[in-house]
KOLPA-358943 format. One record per residue: x, y, z of N, C-alpha, C in turn; residue in one letter. Coordinates in steps of 0.02 Angstrom, whole numbers, plus 32768, in hexadecimal, padded with zeros to 4 digits. Example, Ala and Ser with C-alpha at 12.3 -4.5 7.8 and 13.67 -1.06 7.14 Angstrom:
% KOLPA-358943
82947EE4818682677F1F818682947F5B8186A;82827F90816282AC7FCB816582858002818AS;
END
This chain:
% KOLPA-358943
215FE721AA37218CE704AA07218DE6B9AA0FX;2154E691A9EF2151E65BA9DD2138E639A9BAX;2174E647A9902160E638A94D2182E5E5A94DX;2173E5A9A9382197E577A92F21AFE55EA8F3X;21DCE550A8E62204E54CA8BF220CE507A879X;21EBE4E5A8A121DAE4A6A87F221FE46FA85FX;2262E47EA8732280E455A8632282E421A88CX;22B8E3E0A86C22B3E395A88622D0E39AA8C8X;22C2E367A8DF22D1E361A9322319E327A920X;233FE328A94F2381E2E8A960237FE2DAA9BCX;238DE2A1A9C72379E288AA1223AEE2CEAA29X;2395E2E3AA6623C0E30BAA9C23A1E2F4AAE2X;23ECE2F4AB0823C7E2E5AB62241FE2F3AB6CX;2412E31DABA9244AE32BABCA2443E373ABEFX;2466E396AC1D246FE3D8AC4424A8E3D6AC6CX;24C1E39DAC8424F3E3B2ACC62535E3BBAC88X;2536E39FAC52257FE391AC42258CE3C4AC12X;255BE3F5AC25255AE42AABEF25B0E449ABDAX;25C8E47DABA425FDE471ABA52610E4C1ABACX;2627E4D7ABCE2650E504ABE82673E531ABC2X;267DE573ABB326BAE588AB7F269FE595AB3DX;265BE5A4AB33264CE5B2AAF3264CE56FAAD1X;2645E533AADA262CE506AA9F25FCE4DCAA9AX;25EAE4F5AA55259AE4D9AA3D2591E497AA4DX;256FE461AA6A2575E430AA522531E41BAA6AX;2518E3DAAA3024E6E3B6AA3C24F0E388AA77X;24D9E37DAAA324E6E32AAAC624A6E314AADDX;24D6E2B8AACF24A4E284AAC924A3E26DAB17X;24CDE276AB2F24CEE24FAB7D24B4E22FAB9AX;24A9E201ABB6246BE20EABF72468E229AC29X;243CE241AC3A241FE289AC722436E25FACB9X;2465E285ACE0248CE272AD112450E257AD40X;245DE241AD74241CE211AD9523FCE25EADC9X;2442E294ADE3241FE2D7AE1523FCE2EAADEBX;23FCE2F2ADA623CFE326AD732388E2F4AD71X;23A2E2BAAD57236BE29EAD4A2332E297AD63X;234DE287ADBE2320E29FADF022F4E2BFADEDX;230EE30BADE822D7E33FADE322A4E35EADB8X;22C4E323AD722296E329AD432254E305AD5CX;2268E2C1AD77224BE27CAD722226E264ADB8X;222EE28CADE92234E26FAE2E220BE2ABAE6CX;21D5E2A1AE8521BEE2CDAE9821DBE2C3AEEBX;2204E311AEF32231E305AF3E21F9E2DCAF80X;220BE2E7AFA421F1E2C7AFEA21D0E318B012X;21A5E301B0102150E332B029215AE33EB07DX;2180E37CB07C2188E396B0CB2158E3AEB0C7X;2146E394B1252101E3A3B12B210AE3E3B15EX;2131E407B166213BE444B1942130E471B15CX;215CE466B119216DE494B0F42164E474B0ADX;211FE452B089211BE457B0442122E47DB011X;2136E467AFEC2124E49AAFAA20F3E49DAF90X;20FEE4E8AF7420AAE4FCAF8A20ADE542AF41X;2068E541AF192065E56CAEF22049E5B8AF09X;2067E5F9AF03202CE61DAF0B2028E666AEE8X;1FF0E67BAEE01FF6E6AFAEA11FF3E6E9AECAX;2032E724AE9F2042E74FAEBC2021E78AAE96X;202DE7D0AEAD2017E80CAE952046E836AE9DX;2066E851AE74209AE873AE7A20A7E8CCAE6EX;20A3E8DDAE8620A9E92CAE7820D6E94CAE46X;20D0E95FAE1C20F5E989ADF220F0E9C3ADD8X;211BE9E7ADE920F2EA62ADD720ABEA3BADEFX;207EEA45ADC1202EEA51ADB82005EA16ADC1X;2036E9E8ADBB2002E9BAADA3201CE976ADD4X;1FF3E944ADC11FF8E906ADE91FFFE8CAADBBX;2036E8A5ADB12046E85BAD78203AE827ADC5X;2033E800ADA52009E7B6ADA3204AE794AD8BX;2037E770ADDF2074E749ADD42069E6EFADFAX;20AAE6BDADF52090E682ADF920D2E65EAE25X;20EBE659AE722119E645AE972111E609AEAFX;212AE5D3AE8C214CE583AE9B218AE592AED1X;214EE589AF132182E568AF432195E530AF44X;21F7E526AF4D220CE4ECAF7121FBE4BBAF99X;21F9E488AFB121F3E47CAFDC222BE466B025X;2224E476B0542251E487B08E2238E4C9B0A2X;225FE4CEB0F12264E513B108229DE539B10DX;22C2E51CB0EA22FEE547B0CF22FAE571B09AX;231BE5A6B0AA2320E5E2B0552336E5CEB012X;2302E5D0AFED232EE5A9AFAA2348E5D6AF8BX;2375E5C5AF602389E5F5AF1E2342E5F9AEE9X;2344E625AEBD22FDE63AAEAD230FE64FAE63X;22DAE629AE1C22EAE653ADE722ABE66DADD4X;22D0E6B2AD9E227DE6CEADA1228DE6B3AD47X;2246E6A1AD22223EE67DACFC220DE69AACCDX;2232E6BEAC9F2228E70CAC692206E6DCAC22X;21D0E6F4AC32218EE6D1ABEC21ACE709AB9DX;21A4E6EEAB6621ADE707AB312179E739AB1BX;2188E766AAE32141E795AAC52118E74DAA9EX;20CEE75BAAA720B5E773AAEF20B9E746AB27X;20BBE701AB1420C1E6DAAB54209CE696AB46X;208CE691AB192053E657AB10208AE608AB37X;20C4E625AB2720EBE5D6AB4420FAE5F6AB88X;20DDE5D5ABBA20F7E5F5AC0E213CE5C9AC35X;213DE58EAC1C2172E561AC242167E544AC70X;2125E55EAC6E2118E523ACBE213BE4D3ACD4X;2137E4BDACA42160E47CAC9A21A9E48DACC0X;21C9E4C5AC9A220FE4C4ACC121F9E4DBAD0DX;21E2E4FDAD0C21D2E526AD6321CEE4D1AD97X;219AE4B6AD7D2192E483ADBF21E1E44DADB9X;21FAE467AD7B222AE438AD8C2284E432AD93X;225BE499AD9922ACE4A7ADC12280E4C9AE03X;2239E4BEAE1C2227E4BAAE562245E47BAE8FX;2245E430AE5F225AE3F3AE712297E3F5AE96X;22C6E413AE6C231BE411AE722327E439AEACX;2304E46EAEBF22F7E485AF032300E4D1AEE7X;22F2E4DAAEBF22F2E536AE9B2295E55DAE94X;2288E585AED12248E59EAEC1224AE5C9AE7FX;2210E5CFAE662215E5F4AE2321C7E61BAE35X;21D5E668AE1421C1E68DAE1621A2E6A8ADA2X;216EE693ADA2214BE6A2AD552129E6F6AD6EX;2125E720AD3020FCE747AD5120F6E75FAD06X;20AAE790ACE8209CE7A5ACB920ABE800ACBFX;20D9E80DAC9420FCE84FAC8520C0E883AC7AX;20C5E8C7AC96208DE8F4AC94206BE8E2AC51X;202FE8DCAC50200CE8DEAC061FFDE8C1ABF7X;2012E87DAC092004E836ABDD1FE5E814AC11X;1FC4E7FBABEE1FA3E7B2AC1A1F70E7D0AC4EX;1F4DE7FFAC431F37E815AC821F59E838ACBFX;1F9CE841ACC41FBEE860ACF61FAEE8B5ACD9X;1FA1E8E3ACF71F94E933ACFD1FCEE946ACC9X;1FACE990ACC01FD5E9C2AC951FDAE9ABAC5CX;2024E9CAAC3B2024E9CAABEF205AE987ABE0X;2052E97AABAC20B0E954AB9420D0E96BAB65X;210DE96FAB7C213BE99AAB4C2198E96BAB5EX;21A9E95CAB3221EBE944AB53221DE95BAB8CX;2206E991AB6F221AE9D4ABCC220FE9BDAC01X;21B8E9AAABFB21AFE997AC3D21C8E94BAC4DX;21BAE930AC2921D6E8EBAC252218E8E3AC59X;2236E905AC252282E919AC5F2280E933AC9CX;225AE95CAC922257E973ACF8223EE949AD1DX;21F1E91EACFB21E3E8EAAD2E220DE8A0AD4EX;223BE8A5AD26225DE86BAD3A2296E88FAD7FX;22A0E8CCAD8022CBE8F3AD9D2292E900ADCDX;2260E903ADE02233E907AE182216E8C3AE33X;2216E88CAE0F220DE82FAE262255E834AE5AX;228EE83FAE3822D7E828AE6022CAE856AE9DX;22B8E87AAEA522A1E8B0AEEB2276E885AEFEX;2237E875AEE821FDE866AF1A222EE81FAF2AX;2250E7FAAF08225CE7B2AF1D229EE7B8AF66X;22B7E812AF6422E6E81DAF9522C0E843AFD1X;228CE85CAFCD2276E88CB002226DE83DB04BX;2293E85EB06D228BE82DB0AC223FE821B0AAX;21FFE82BB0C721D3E806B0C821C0E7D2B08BX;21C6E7CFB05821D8E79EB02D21F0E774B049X;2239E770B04C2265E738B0502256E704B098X;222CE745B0C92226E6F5B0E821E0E6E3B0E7X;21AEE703B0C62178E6D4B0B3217DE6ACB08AX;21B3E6B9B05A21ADE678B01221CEE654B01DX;220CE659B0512245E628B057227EE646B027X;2293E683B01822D1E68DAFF42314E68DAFF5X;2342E67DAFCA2387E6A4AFE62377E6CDAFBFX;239EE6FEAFBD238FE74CAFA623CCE749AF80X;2412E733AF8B2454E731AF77245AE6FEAF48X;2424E6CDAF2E2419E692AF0323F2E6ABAED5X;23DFE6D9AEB123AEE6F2AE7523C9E6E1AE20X;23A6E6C8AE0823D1E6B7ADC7237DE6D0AD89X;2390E6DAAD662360E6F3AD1A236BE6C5ACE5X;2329E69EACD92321E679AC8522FAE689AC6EX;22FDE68DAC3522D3E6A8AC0C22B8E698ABBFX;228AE68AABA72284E66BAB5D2286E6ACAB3CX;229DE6ADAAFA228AE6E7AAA92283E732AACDX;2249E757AAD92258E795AAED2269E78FAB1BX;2256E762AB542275E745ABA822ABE74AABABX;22D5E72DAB81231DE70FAB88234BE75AAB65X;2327E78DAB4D2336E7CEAB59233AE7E2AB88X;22EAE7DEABB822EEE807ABFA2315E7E5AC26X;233DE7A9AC272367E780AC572395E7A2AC56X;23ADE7A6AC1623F5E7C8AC002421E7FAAC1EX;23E9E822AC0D23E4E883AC2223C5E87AAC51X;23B5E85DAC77238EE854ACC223E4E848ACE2X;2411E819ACCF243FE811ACFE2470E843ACEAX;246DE85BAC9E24A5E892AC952491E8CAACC4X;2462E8D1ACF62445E913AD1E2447E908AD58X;2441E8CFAD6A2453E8B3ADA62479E88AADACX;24B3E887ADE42502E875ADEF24EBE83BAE18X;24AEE83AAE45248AE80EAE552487E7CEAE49X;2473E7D4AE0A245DE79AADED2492E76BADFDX;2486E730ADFD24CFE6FEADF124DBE6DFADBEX;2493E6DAAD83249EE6D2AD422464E6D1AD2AX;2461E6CFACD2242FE6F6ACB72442E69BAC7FX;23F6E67AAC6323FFE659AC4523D5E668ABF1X;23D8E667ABCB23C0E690AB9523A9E65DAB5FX;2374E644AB5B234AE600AB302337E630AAFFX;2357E61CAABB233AE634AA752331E681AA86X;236AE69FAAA02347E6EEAABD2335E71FAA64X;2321E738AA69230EE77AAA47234FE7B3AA58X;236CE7CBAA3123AAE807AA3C2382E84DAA11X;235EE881AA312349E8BAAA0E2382E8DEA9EAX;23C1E8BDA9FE2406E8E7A9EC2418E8DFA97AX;23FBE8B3A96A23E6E899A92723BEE8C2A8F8X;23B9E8FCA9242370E92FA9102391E987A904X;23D8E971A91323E1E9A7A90623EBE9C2A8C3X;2403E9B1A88023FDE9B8A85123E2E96CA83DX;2396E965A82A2387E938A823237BE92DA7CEX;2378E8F8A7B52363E90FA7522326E90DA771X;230DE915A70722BAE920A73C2292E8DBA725X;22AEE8B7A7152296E86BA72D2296E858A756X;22C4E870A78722D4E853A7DB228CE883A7F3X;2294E8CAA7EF224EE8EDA8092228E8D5A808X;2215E8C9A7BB21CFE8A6A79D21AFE873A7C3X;21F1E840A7D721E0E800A7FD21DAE806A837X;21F6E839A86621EFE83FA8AE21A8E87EA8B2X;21A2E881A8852152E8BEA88E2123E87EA888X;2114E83CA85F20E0E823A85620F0E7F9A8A6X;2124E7EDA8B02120E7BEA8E72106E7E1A928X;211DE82EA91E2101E82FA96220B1E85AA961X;209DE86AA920203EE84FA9112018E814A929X;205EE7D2A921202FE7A0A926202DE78DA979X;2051E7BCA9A9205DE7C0A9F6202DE7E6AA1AX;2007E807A9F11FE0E849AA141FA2E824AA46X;1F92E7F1AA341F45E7D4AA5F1F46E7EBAAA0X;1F78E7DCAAC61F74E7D9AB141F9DE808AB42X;1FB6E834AB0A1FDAE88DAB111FA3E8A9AB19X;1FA2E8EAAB481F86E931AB5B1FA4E96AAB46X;1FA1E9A3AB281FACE9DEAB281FDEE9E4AAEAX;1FEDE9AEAAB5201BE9C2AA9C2009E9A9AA50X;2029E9A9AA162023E989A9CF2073E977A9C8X;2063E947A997209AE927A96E20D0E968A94BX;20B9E997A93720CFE9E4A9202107EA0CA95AX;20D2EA09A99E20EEEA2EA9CD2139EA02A9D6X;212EE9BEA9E6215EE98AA9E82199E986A9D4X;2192E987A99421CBE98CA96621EEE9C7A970X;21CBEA09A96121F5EA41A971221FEA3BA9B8X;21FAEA32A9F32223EA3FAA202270EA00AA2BX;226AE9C2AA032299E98EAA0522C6E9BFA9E0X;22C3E9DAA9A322E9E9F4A9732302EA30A99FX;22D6EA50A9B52310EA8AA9CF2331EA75AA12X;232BEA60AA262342EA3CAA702394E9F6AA5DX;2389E9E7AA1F23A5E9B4AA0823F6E99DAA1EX;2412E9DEAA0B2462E9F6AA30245AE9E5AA7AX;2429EA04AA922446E9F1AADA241EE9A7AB00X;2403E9A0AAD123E3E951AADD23F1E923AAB3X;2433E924AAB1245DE8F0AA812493E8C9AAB1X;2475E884AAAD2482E85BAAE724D5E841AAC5X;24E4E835AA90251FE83BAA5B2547E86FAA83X;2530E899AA7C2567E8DAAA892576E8EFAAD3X;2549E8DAAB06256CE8D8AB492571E89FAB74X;2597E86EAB5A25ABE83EAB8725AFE84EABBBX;25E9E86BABB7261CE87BABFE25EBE891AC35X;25B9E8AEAC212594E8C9AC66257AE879AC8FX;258CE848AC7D2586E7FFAC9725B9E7FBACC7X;25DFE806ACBA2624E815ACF3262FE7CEACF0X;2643E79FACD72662E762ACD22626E721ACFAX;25DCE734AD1325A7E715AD2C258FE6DBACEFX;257DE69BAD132582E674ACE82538E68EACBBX;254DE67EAC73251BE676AC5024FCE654AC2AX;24D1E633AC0D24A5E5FBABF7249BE616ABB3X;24AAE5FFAB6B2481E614AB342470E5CEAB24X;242BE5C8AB102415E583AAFB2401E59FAAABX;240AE59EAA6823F7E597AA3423D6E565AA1AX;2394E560A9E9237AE535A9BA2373E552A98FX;2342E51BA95E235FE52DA9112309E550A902X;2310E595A91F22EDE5B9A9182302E5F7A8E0X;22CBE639A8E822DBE662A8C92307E690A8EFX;231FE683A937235EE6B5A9422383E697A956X;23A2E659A93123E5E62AA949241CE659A92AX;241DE67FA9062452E69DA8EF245EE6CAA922X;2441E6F1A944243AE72BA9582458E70EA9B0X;2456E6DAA9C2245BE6BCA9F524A9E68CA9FDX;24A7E697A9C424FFE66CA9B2251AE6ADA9B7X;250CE6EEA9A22527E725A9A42545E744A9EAX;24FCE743AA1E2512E75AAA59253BE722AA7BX;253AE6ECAA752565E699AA9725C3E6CBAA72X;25B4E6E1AA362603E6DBAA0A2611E72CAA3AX;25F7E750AA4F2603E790AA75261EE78BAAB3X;25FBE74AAADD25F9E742AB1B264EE71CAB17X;265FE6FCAAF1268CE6C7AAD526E0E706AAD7X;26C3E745AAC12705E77AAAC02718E7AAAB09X;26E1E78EAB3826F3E7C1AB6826FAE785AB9DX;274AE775ABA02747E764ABC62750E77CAC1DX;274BE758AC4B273AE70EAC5C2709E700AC58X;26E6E6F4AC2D26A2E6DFAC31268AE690AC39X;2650E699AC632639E669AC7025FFE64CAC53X;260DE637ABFD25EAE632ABDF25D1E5D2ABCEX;2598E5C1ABC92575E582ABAC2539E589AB85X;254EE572AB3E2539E576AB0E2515E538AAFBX;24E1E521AADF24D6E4D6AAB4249EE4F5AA87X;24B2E4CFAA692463E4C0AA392447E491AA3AX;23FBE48DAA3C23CFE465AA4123A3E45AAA06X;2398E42DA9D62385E42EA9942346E427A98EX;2318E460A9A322D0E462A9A122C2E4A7A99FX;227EE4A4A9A12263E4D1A9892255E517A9B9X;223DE558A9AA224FE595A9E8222DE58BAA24X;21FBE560AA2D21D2E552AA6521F6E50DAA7FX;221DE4DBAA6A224CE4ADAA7D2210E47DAA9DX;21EFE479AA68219BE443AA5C21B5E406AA69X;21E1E3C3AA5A21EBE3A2AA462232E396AA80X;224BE3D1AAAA227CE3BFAAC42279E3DBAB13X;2242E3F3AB28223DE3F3AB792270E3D5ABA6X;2278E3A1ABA622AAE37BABDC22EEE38EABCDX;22F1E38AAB812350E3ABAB74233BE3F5AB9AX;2318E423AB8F231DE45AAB95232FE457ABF9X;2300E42FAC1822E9E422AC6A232FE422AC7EX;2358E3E0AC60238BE3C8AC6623DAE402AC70X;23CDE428AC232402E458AC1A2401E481AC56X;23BBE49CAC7123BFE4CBAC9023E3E4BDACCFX;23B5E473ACEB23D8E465AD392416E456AD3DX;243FE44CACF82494E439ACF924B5E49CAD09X;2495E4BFACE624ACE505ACDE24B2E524AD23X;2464E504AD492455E52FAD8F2492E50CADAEX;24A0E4D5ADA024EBE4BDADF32512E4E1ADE6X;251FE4FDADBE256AE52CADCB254AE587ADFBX;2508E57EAE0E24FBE5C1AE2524F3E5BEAE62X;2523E59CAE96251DE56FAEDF2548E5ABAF06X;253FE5E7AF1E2561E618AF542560E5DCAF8EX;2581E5EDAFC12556E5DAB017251EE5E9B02AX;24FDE5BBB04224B8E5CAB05624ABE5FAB094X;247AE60CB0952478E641B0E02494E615B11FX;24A2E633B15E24AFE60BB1892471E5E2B1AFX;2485E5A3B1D52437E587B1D42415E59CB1ECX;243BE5E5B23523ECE5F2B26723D1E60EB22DX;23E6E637B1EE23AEE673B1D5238AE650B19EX;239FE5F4B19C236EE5E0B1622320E5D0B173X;2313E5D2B1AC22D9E5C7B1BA22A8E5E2B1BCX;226EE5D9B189223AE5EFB17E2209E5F0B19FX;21E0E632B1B921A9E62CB1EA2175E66DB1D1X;2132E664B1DC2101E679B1DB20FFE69AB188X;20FCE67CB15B20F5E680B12620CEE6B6B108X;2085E6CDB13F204BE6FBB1232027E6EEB0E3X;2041E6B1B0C22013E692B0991FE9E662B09CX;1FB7E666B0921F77E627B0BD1F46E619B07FX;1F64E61FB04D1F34E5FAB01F1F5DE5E0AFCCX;1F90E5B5AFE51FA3E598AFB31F75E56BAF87X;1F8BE57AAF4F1F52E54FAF2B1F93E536AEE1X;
END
């Protein structure tokens, strides 16, 4: 789901002053000098403990996804987001990864059964389970102290179908400490859909099939539609349990649909909801740094206590070929 949208752009720069409580707002600000930093500023190169890229393989039922872990740098456990690509993925948002790698957040990319070369089939099913088997592999103790994790710091973003699997990734897990949702996709829209809405979500997801395995645009649709009720991100807030949440809207084709779940999240309270819009297009072409920016203002509010210091220290990693 990237389709772009082609309307006008208006200056945006800002994230820390995001606004709290459900309200929309554009801002012009300037980007606080901690944010700016990590857009702008490449940290200081520990030489015990660099940051360091390295590609993972991940097990899932049958099959094995392909995956892509931006270590921090330090030998302390970072907080960690896992960073949910859209159908099919052509935008990976690497850009944000190294630069909520900067701010001191490892990020974890990985390609969902089917796509991209990762094993097995794709089906939004699985989609969903694999993100529910990443939050395991990123908790199974040998993980956490080869990559440097906290395990108690896990947060989910996600673009268009991503920012689905963020959603319902944290409505399933209590875990999570928050779920941030960029231009998400809501399958919940599908339950009585007209059939112009069909019409349009059958060609779009034809024009997704390149880098899918095992499935058609046909199979697709049916299973969103019957699944729709209970994958209607609108209709179960509450399974958020008041965890902060992120909706970023543009002036795409599901800004409506995204003001919808922000106006849902808005009735159950206490919620810990931040909303903006960003006036670009569904791939946010033209606005990277607002987007960089929003996010690293969103992540400070997801600060638990850190582990205690003897257990932050990282040793024998078992990885020997960062690249």
């Amino acid at each position: 789901m990237n389709i772009p949208c082609g309307r006008s752009i208006v200056a945006f720069a800002s994230g820390a002053l995001l606004a709290l409580g459900g309200a929309v707002r554009t801002l012009a600000a300037p980007i606080p000098p901690a944010i700016d930093g990590a857009i702008t500023t490449d940290p200081a190169r520990d030489e015990a403990h660099p940051a360091a890229l390295y590609q993972l393989a991940i097990q899932s039922h049958d099959a094995v996804m392909f995956g892509v872990f931006y270590r921090a740098t330090g030998g302390d456990p970072h907080p960690t987001v896992v960073l949910l690509h859209g159908l099919p993925g052509f935008e990976q948002n690497g850009d944000l990864a190294q630069t909520l790698r900067r701010s001191g957040w490892n990020v974890l990319i990985f390609h969902y059964r089917g796509a991209w070369g990762s094993g097995g089939t794709f089906s939004f099913t699985n989609c969903i389970d694999d993100v529910h088997t990443v939050l395991e592999y990123l908790r199974a103790p040998e993980n956490v102290a080869r990559l440097g994790i906290d395990p108690r710091r896990l947060a989910l973003i996600g673009h268009s179908m991503g920012g689905f699997m963020a959603g319902i990734g944290a409505m399933r897990d209590p875990g999570v400490l928050g779920a941030a949702l960029l231009s998400a996709w809501n399958p919940g829209v599908l339950a009585n859909p007209s059939p112009q809405r069909e019409k349009a979500q059958l060609e779009e997801f034809r024009s997704d099939m390149g880098p899918l395995a095992g499935t058609t645009a046909e199979a697709l649709l049916e299973e969103a539609k019957t699944n729709a009720a209970a994958w209607d991100l609108a209709g179960h807030v509450a399974a958020w349990n008041s965890r902060p949440v992120l909706i970023v809207e543009s002036d795409d084709f599901l800004h409506d649909d995204d003001v919808a779940i922000a106006a849902a999240v808005r009735k159950s309270p206490p919620a810990q909801l931040t909303e903006i819009h960003i006036p670009t297009d569904h791939a946010y072409s033209d606005h990277r740094i607002a987007l960089a920016a929003t996010l690293l203002g969103w992540l400070k509010q997801l600060e638990p206590p850190r582990l205690p210091r003897h257990s932050e220290r990282v040793r024998g990693s078992g990885i020997t070929d960062p690249r």
